[in-house]
C-alpha positions, 0 to 999 in steps of 0.5 A: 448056800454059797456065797460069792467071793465079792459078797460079804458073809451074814453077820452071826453067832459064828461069823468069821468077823466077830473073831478078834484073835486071831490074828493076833493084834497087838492093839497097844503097838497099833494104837502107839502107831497112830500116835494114840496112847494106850494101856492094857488092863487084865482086871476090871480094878485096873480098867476102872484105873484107867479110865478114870485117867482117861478122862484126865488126859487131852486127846484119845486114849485106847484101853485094851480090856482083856476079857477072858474066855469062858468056855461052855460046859460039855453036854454029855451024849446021854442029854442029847438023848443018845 
């Protein structure tokens, strides 16, 4: 099936609007240029950190929760019965 330039593609498991690096953004520099604060946290520790300032703070406060890939296990032809 193809699909028109102006048509929007399906949303799914491999949508290629479910792709948030690439490209890269620098999520705090964009936030920093609308005039929003924001912090980046690597650990849930530190994410809970900065939510709780979050709430101390007037106005919105953008928190960039790093989350990281974990890549599924590789099937071996053998389960895929060849």
């Amino acid at each position: 099936m193809s699909w028109p330039t102006s048509a929007p593609m399906p949303a799914g498991p491999r949508s290629i609007f479910s792709i948030l690096d690439s490209p890269a953004l620098d999520w705090i520099r964009l936030a920093a240029g609308m005039g929003v604060e924001a912090a980046r946290a690597e650990t849930l520790e530190e994410f809970a950190d900065l939510l709780a300032a979050s709430y101390r703070r007037n106005g919105p406060f953008l928190i960039e929760l790093v989350i990281p890939v974990i890549l599924p296990a590789p099937i071996s032809p053998k389960a895929l019965g060849f």
